[in-house]
C-alpha positions in Angstrom: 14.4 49.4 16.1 13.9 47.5 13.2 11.6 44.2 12.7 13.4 40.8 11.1 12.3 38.0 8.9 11.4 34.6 10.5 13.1 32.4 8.3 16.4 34.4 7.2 16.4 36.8 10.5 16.6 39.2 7.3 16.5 43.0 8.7 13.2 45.2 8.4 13.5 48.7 8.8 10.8 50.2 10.3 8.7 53.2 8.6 10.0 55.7 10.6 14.2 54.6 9.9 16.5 56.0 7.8 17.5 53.3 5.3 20.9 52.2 5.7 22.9 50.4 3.2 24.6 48.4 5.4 21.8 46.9 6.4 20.6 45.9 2.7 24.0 44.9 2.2 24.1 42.3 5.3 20.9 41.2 4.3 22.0 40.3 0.5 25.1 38.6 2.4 22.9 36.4 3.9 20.5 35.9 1.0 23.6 34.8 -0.6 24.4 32.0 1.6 21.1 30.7 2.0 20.9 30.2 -1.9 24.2 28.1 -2.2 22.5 25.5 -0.6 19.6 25.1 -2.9 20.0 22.8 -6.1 18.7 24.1 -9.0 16.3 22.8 -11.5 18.4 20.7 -13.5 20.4 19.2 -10.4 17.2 18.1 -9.2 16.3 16.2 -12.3 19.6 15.2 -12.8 19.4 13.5 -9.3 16.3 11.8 -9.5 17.2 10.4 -13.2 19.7 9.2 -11.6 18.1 6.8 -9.0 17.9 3.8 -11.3 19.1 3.4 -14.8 18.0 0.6 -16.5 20.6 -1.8 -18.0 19.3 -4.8 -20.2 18.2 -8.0 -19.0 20.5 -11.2 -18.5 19.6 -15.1 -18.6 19.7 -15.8 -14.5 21.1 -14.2 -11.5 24.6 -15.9 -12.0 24.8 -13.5 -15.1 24.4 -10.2 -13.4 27.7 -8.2 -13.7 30.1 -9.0 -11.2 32.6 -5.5 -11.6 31.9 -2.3 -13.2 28.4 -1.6 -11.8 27.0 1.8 -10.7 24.9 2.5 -8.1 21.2 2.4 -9.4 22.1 0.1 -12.5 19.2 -2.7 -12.6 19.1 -5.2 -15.1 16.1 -7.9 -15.6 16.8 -11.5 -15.0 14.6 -12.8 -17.2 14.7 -16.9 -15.9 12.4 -15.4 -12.9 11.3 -12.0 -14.3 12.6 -10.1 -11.7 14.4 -6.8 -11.6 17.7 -6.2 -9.5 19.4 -2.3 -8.8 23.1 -2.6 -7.6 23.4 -0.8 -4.0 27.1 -0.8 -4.4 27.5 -3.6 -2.2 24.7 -6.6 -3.6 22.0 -7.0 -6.0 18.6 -5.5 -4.5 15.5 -7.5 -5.6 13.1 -4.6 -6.3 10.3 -7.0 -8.2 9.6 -7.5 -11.6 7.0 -9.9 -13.3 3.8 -11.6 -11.1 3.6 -14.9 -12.5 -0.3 -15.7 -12.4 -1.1 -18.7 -10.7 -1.9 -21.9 -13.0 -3.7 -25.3 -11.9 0.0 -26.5 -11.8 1.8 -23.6 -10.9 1.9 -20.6 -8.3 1.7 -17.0 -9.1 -0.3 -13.9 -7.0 -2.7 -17.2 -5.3 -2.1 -21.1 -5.2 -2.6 -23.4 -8.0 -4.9 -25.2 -5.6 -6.9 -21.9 -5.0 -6.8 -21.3 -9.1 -7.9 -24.7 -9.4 -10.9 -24.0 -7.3 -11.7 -21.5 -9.5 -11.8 -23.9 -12.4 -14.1 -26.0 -10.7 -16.5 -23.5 -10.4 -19.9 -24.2 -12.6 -23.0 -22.2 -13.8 -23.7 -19.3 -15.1 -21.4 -17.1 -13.0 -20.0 -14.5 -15.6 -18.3 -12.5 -13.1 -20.3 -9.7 -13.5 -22.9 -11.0 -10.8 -24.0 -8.9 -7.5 -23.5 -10.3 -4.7 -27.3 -10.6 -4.0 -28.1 -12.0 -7.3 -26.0 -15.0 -6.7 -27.6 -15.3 -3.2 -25.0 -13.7 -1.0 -25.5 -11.2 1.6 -23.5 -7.9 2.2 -20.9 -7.4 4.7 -22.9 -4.3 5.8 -26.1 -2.4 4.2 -27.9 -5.5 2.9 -31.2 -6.9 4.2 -31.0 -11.6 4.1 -34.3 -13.6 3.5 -34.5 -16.8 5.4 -33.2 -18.7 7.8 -29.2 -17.6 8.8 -27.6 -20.5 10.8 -24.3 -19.4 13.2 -21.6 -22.3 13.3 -21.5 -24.3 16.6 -18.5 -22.5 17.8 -17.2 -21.9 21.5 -14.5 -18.8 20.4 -16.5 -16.2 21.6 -12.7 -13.8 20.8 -13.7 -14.6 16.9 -16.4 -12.7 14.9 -19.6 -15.1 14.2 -23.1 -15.5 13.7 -24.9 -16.3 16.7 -28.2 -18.2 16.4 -31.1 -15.4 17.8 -34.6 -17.2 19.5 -37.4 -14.6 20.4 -40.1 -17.1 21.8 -42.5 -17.1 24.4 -41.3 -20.5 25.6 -38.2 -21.1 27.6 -35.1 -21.5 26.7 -34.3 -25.3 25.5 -32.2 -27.2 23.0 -30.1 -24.9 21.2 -26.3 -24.9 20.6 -23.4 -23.4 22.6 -23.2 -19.7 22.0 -26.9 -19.3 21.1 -28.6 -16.4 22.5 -32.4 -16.7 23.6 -35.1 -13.9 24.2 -38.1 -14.9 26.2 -41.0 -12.3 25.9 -44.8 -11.9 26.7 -46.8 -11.1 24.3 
């Protein structure tokens, strides 16, 4: 009794058969089948050059070709920078140009935030650590000094709270503070 393939149930004739052609023919039968539905090499990058084609670029969105579109044409409207592929039903916004942000105009933050920025004075390059500008590490990093938590009662939020390891008892102190009294 012979063995078959997993995939194409392709027969396997044991060591001990006699081959029969039959067999070898039924299994180049379904061999056959299988490979008409397989693209080739060239469909394939036939298909995926075909997922956008880029057009040209028009003055505003009101310009974008109204008949005679493909599926996958995109053309840049270059008023807002932004690219748009036909579905074959609408024009897709699929991005284009990030404006950056201005102290007058948005882009990827707000022209508030950017002017923020601006206001910034010193000798920050940029190229600072975090510790050499006085900051302290999310994780990994030892602080010097004093560490105040905010007078806050979310205790659902992430926060400082304000540690006291005295010998005295507890007193004074804000809402949320957490006090250790020891021996020593």
């Amino acid at each position: 009794m012979p063995n078959f393939t997993t995939n194409y149930n392709l027969i396997k004739p044991m060591g001990t058969e006699v081959y029969n052609i039959e067999d070898d023919n039924g299994n180049m039968d379904l061999l056959d089948t299988a490979l008409t539905n397989t693209y080739t090499k060239t469909q394939i990058d036939n298909l995926v050059s075909a997922v956008y084609k880029f057009k040209g670029s028009v003055a505003n969105f009101a310009s974008l070709p109204s008949t005679g579109q493909t599926i996958g044409d995109v053309w840049n409207v270059t008023d807002t920078g932004i690219n748009y592929a036909w579905t074959g039903t609408l024009w897709d916004d699929i991005g284009g140009v990030e404006a950056l942000a201005t102290a007058s105009n948005d882009g990827l933050m707000s022209s508030s935030d950017f002017a923020k920025l601006l206001a910034i004075t010193g000798t920050n390059t940029g190229d600072q650590t975090l510790s050499s500008l006085g900051g302290v590490a999310v994780a990994g990093d030892t602080m010097e000094g004093v560490l105040v938590g905010q007078t806050n009662t979310s205790y659902t939020t992430r926060q400082v709270r304000n540690v006291v390891l005295s010998t005295a008892d507890a007193s004074g102190g804000s809402n949320g503070d957490i006090w250790f009294k020891y021996t020593p």
